[in-house]
C-alpha positions as protocol buffer text, in pm:
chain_id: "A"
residue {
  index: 1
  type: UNK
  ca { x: 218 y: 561 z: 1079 }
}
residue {
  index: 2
  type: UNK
  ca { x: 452 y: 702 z: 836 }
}
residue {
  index: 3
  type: UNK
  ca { x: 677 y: 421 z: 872 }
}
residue {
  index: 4
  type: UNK
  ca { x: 370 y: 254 z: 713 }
}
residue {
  index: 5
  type: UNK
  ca { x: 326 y: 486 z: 456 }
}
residue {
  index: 6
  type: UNK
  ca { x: 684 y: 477 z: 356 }
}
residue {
  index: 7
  type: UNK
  ca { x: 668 y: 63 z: 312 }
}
residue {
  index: 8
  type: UNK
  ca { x: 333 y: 129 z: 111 }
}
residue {
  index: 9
  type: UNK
  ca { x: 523 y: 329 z: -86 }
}
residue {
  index: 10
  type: UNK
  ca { x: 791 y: 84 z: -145 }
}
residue {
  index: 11
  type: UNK
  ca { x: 524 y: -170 z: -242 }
}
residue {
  index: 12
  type: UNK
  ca { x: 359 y: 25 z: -447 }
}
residue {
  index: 13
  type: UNK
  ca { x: 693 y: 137 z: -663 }
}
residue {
  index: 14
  type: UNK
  ca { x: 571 y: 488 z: -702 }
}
residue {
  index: 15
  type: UNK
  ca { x: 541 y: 786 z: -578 }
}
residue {
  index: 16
  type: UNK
  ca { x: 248 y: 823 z: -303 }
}
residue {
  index: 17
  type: UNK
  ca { x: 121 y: 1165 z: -93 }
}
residue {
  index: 18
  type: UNK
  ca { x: 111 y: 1105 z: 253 }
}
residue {
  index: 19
  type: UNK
  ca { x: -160 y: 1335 z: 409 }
}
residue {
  index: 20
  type: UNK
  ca { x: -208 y: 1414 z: 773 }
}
residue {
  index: 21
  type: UNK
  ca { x: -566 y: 1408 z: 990 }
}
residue {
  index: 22
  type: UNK
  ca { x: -563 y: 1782 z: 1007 }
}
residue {
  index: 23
  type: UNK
  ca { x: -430 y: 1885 z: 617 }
}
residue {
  index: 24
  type: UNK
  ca { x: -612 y: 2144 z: 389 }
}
residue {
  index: 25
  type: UNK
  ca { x: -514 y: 2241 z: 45 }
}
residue {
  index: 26
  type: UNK
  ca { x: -542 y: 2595 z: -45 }
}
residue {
  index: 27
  type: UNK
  ca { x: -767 y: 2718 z: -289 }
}
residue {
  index: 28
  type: UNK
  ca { x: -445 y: 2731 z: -549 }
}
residue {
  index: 29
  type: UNK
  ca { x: -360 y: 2356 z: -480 }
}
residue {
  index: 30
  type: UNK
  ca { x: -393 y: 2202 z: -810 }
}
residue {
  index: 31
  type: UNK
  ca { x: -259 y: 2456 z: -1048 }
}
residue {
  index: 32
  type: UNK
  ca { x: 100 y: 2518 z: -815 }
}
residue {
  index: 33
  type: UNK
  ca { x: 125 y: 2130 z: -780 }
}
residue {
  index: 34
  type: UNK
  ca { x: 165 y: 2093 z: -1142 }
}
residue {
  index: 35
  type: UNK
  ca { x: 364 y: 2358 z: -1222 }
}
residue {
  index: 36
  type: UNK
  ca { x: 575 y: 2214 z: -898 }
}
residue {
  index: 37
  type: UNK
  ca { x: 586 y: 1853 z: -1026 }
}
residue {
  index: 38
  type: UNK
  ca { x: 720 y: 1995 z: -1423 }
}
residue {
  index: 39
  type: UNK
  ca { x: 1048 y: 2112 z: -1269 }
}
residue {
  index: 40
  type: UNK
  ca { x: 1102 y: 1818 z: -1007 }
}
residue {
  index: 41
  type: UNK
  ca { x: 1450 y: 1689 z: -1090 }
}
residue {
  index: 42
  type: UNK
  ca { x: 1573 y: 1328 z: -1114 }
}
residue {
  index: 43
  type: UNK
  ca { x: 1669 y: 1224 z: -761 }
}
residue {
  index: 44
  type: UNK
  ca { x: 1435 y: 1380 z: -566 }
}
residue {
  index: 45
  type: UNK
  ca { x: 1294 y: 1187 z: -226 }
}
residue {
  index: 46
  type: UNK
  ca { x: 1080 y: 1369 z: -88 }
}
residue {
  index: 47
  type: UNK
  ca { x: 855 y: 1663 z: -209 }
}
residue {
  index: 48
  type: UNK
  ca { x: 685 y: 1896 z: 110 }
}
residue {
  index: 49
  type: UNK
  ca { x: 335 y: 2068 z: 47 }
}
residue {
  index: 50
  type: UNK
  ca { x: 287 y: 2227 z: 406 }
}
residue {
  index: 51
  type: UNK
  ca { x: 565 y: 2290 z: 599 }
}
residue {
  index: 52
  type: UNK
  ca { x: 725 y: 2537 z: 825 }
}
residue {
  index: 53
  type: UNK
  ca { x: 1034 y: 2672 z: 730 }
}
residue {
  index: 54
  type: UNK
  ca { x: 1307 y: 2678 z: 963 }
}
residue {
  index: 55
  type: UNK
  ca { x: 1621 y: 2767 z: 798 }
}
residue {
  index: 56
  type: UNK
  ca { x: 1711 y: 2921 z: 428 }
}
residue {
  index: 57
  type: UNK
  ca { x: 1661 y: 2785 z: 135 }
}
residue {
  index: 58
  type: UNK
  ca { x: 1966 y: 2554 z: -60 }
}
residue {
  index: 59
  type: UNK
  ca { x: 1873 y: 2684 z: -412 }
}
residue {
  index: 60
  type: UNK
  ca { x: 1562 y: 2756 z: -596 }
}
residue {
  index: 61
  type: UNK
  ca { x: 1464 y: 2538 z: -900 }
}
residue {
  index: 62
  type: UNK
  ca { x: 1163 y: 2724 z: -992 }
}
residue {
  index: 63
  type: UNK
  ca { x: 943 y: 3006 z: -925 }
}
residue {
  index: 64
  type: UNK
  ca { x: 686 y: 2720 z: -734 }
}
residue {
  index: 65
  type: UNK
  ca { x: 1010 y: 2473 z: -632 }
}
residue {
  index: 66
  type: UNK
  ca { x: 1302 y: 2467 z: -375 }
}
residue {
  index: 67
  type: UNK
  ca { x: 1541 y: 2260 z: -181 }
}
residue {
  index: 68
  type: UNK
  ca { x: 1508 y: 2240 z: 176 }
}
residue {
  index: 69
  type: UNK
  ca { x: 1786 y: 2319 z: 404 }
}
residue {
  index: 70
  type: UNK
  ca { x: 1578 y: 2214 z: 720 }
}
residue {
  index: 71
  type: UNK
  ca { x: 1162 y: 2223 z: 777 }
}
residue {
  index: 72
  type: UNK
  ca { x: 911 y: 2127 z: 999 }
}
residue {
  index: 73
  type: UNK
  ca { x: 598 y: 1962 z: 1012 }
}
residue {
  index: 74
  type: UNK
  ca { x: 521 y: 1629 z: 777 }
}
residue {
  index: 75
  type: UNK
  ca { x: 193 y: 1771 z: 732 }
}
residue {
  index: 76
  type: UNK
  ca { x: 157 y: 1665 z: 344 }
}
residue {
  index: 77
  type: UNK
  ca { x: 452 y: 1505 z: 129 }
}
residue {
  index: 78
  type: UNK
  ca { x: 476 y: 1334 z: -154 }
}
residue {
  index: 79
  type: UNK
  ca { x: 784 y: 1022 z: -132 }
}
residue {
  index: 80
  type: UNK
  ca { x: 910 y: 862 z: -416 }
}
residue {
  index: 81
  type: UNK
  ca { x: 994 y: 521 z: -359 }
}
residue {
  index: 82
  type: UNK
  ca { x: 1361 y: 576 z: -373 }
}
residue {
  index: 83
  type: UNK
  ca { x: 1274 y: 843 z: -54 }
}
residue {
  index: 84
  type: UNK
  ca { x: 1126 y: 587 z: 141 }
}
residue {
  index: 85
  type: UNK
  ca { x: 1367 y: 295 z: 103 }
}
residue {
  index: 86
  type: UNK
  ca { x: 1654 y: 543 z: 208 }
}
residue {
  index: 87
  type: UNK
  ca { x: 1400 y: 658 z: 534 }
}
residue {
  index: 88
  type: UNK
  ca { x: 1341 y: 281 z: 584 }
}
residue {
  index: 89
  type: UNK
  ca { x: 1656 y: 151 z: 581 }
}
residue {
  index: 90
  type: UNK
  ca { x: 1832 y: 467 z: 818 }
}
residue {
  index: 91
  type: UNK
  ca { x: 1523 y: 328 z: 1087 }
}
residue {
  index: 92
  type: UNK
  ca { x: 1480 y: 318 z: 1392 }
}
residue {
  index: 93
  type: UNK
  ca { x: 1347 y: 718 z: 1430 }
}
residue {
  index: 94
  type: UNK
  ca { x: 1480 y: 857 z: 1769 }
}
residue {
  index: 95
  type: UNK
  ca { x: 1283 y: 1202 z: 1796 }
}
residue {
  index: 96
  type: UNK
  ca { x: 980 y: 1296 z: 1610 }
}
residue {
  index: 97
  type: UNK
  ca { x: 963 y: 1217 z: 1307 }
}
residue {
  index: 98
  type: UNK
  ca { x: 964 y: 1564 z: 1105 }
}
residue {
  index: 99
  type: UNK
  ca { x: 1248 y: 1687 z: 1312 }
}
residue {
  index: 100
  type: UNK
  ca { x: 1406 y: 1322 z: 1182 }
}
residue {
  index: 101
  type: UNK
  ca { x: 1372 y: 1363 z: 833 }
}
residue {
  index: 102
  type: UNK
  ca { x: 1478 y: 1745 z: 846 }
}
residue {
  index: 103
  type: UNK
  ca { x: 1807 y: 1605 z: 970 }
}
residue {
  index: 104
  type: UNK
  ca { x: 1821 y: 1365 z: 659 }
}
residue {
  index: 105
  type: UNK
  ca { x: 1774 y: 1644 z: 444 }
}
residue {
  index: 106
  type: UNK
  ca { x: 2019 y: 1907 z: 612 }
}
residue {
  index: 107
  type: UNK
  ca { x: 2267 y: 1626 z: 677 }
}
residue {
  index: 108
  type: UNK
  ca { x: 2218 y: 1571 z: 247 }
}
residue {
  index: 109
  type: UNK
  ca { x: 2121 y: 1228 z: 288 }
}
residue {
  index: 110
  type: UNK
  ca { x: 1761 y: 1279 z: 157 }
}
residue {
  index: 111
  type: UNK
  ca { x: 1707 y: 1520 z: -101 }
}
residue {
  index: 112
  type: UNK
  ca { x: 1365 y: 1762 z: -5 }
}
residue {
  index: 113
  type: UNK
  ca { x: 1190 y: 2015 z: -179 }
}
residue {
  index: 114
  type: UNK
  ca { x: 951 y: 2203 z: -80 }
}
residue {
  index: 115
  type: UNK
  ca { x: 643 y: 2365 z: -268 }
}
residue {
  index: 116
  type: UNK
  ca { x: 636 y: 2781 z: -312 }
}
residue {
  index: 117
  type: UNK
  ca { x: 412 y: 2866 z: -163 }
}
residue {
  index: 118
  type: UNK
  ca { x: 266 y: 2603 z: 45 }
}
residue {
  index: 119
  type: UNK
  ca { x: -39 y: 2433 z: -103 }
}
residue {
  index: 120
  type: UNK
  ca { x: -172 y: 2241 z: 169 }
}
residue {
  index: 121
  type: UNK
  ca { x: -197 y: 2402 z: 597 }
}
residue {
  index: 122
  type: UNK
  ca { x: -296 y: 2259 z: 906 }
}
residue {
  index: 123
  type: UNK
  ca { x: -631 y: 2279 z: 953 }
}
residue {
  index: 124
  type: UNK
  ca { x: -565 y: 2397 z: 1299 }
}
residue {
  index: 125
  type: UNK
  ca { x: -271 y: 2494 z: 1495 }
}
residue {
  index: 126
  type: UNK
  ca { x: -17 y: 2225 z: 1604 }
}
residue {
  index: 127
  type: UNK
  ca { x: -151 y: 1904 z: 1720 }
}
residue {
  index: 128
  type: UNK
  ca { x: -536 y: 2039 z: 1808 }
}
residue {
  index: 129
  type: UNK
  ca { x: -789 y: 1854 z: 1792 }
}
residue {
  index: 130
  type: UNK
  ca { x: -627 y: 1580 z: 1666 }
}
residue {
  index: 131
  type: UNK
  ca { x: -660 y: 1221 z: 1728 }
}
residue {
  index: 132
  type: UNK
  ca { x: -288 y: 1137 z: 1626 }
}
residue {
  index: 133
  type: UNK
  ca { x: -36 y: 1081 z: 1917 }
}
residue {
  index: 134
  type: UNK
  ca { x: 315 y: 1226 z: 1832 }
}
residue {
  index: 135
  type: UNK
  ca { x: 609 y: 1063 z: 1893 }
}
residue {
  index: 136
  type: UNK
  ca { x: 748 y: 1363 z: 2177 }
}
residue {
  index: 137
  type: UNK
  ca { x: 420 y: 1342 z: 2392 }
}
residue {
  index: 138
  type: UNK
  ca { x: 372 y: 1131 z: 2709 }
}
residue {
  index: 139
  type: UNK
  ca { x: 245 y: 793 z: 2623 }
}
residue {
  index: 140
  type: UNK
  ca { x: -178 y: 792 z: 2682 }
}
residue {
  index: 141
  type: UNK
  ca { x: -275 y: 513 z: 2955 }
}
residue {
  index: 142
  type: UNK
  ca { x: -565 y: 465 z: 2771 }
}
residue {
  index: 143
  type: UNK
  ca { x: -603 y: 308 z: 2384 }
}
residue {
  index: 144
  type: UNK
  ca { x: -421 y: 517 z: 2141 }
}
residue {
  index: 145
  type: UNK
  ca { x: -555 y: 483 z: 1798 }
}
residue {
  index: 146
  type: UNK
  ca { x: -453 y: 633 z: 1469 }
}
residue {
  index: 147
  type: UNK
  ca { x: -772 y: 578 z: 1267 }
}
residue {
  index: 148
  type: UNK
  ca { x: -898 y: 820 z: 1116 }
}
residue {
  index: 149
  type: UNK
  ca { x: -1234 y: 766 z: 1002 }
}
residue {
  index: 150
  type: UNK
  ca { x: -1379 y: 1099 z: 880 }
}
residue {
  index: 151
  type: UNK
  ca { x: -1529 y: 1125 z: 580 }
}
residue {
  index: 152
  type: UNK
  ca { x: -1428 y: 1439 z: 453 }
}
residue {
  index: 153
  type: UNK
  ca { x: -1030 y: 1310 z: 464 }
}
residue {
  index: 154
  type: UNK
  ca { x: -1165 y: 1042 z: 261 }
}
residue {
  index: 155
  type: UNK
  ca { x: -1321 y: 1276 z: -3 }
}
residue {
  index: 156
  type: UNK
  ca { x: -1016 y: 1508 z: -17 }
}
residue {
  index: 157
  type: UNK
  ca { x: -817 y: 1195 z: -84 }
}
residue {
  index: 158
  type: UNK
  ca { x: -1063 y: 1145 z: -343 }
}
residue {
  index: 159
  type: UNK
  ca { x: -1053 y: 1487 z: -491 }
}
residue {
  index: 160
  type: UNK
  ca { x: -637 y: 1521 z: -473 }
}
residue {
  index: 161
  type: UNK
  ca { x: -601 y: 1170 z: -712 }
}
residue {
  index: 162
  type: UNK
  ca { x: -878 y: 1335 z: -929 }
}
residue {
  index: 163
  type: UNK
  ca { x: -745 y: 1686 z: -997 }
}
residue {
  index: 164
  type: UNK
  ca { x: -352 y: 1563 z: -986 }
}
residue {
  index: 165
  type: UNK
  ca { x: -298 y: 1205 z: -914 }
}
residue {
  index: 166
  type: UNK
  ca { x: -424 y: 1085 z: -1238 }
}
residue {
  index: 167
  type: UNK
  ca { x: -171 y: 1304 z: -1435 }
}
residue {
  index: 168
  type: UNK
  ca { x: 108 y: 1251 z: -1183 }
}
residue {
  index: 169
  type: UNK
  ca { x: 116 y: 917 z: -1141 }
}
residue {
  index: 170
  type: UNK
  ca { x: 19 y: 933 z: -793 }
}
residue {
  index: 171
  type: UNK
  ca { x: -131 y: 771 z: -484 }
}
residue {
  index: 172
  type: UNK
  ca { x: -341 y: 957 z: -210 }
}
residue {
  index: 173
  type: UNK
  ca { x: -305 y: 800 z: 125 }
}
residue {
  index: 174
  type: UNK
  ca { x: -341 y: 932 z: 445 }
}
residue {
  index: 175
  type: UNK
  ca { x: -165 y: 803 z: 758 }
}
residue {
  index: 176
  type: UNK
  ca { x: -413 y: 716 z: 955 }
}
residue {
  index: 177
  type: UNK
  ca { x: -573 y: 517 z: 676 }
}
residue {
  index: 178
  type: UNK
  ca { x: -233 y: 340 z: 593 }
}
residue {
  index: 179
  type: UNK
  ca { x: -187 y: 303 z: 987 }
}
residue {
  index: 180
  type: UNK
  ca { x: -514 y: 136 z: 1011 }
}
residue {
  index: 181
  type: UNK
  ca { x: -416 y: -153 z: 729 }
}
C-alpha cells in the first residue's frame, strides 16, 4: 500500500502525507508541523512525523527538524514527489518496508528528516488491532484486505488538510484508502 501511495504521489506532482490505520497526532501537531515545514531544505524526500529512533541523529536543522541516520516505523510521512520516484524506481522491497527505506536513508540514497518531537504516535502498540498485514508476517489463508473504512481516519484526514495542508501544499491520504483505489 505504500507502493501505492508513492505512485499517487508521483501523479499528483506534490508532496502528499501518507498516514497509517493506527496514527494519532498529538495535541501540538499543527503548530510543530509548521515550524517543521519553514526550515525543510531543498532536496528533501521524505519528512517522518512518528517514528522510532534507532540510531543518532546526522545533524540538526532546527530546534523542530533533523536528518535521520536510521528510524523505524512508516507510521506518518510526508514524500515529495522526487522521494517517491527515487523509492519507486530502487523497487522491488525485500524486507518490510520501514526497515527498507531506513536503509535508503542510512545508505544516503534518500534524504529523511524527521520531526522534533514526534507529532503523530501509534494509536496502539506495534501492529494491534490493526487490520493491515505487514510485509514480515506469515501470509493469512483467509482474505487479506487493506481497507480501511473507519470514519474517524477519514475525519483526521479531513482535519490534517484543514489545519496544514491548505498552507503546505499538501495531500492527506491514508494507505489503506490509496490501497483501496
Amino acid at each position: 500500500s505504500h507502493i501505492r501511495a508513492w505512485r499517487h504521489c508521483v501523479q499528483l506532482g506534490r508532496p502528499i502525507l501518507v498516514l497509517e490505520d493506527d496514527a494519532m497526532p498529538t495535541r501540538d501537531f499543527t503548530p510543530v508541523l509548521q515550524r517543521a515545514l519553514q526550515s525543510v531544505p531543498a532536496g528533501t524526500h521524505l519528512l517522518y512525523l512518528g517514528y522510532s529512533k534507532a540510531a543518532d541523529w546526522r545533524s540538526e536543522i532546527s530546534p523542530e527538524l533533523v536528518e535521520a541516520e536510521y528510524v523505524w516505523t512508516t507510521v506518518a510521512y510526508i514524500i515529495w514527489p522526487a522521494g517517491a520516484q527515487l523509492l519507486l524506481s530502487r523497487l522491488p522491497i525485500n524486507q518490510p518496508v520501514d526497515n527498507w527505506m531506513a536503509c535508503m536513508s542510512a545508505d544516503r540514497h534518500l534524504k529523511a528528516l524527521c520531526v522534533r518531537p514526534k507529532i503523530i504516535r501509534q494509536r496502539e502498540a506495534w501492529n494491534v488491532n490493526s487490520d493491515i498485514r505487514h510485509s514480515d508476517e506469515k501470509p493469512d489463508t483467509g482474505d487479506v484486505s487493506c481497507t480501511n473504512n473507519s470514519s474517524d481516519q477519514t475525519e483526521m484526514e479531513k482535519l490534517l488538510i484543514q489545519e496544514v495542508g491548505s498552507d503546505a501544499g499538501l495531500t492527506a491520504t491514508s494507505v489503506g484508502h490509496v490501497a483501496s483505489q
